[in-house]
C-alpha positions in Angstrom: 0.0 0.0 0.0 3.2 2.0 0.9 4.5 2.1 -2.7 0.9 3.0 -4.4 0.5 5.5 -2.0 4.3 6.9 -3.1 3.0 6.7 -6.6 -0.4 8.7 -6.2 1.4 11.1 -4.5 4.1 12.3 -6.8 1.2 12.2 -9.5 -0.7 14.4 -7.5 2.4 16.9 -6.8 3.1 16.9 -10.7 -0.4 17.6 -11.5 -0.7 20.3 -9.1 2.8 22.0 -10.2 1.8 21.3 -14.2 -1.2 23.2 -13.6 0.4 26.5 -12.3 -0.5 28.3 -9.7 -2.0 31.1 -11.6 -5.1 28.9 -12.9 -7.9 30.8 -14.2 -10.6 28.3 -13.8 -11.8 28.3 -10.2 -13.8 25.2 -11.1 -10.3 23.1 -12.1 -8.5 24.5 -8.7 -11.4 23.3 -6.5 -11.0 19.7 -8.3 -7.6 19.6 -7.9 -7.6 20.8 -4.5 -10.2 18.4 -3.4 -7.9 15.7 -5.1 -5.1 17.2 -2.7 -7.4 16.6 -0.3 -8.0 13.0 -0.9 -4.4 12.3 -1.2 -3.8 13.6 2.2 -6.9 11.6 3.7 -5.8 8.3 2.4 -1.9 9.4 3.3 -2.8 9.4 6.9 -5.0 6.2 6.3 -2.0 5.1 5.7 -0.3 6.0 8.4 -2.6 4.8 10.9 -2.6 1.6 9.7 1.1 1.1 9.5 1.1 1.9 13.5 -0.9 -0.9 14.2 0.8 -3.4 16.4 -0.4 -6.8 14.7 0.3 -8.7 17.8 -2.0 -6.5 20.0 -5.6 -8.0 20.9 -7.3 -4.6 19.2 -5.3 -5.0 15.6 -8.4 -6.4 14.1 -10.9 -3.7 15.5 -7.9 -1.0 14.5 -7.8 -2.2 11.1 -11.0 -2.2 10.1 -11.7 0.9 11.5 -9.2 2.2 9.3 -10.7 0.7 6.8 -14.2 2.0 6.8 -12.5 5.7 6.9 -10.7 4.8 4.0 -13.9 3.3 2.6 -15.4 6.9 3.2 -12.3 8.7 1.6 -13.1 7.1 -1.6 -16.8 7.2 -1.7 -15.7 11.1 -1.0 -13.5 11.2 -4.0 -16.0 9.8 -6.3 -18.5 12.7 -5.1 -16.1 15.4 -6.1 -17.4 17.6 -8.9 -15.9 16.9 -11.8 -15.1 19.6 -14.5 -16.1 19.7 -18.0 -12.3 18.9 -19.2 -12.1 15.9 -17.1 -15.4 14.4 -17.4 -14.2 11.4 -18.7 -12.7 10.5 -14.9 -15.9 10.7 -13.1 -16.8 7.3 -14.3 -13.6 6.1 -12.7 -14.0 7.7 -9.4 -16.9 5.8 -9.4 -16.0 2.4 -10.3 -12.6 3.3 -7.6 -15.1 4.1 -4.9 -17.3 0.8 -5.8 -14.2 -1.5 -5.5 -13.1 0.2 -2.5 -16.4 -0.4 -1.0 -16.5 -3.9 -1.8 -12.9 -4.3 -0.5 -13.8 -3.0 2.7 -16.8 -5.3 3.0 -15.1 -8.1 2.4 -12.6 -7.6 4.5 -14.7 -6.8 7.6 -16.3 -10.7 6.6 -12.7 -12.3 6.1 -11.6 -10.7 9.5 -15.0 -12.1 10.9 -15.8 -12.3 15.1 -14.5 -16.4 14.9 -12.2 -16.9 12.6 -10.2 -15.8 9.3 -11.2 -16.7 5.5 -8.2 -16.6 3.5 -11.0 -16.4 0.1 -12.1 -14.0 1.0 -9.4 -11.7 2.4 -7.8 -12.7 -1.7 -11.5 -11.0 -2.9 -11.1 -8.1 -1.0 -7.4 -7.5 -1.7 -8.1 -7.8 -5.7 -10.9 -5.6 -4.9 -8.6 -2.7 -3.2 -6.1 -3.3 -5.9 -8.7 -2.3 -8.8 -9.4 0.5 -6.2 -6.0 2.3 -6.4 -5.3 1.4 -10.3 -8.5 3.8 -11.0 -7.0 6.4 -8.4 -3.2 6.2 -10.1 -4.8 6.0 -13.7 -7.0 9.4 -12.6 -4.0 11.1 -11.4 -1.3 10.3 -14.6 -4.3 11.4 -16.9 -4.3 15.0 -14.7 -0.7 14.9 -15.1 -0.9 14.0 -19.0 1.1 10.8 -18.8 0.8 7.6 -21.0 -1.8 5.8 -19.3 -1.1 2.6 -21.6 1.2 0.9 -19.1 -1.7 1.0 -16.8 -3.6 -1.6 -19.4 -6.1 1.4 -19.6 -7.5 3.2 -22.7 -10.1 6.0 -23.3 -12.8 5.8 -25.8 -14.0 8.5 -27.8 -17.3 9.3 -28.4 -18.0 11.1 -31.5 
């Protein structure tokens, strides 16, 4: 999580600095700032999760907690207005925010009061996975890299 985290964040830094700080489009700077935003939510996410103690009796409780606020962090993100130019990212918000969602659920059922699925903890980690490739592939497009290396591609509509 360490490493995509990394990544999103130098995206978001190169975004922010290829955009200039004179913008004249309000709209764009409040969609990039709420971006910031995000990024600095899911940061300290982060964070928190890497100080848990695994061996103490509340690491469970701890990391699902963490989970649900990262859960909310993306279902955040995928509310952010999105501007004209970059309309064609609100669909992956979404589907991030969906994954996430489902990764979070599944997680809470593979950490479950008794005892640990293995299955199911697999679903939920392919599930955050898809998450964060929507969430990097958002952030090259800002920054107006090659998103083909991501095994993404945008469609037209004429």
């Amino acid at each position: 999580m360490r490493k995509t985290l990394l990544l999103l964040l130098a995206v978001l830094l190169l975004s922010v600095a290829s955009t200039g700080c004179g913008e004249k489009n309000p709209e764009i700077n409040q969609f990039i700032d709420a971006i910031d935003s995000f990024c600095s939510d899911v940061a300290a996410i982060d964070a928190g999760i890497n100080q848990i103690d695994a061996q103490s009796e509340s690491a469970r409780d701890e990391l699902l907690l963490y989970l649900d606020q990262l859960d909310q962090a993306f279902q955040t993100f995928a509310s952010i207005p999105v501007p004209a130019d970059y309309s064609y990212m609100e669909e992956l918000a979404d589907e991030a925010s969906t994954y996430m969602t489902t990764a979070v659920s599944a997680y809470h059922e593979a950490f479950g009061e008794s005892s640990y699925n293995e299955y199911t903890a697999e679903y939920a980690r392919q599930n955050y996975e898809r998450a964060y490739k929507r969430v990097t592939v958002i952030l090259k497009l800002l920054h107006g890299e090659d998103i083909s290396d991501e095994g993404a591609t945008i469609e037209s509509v004429d």
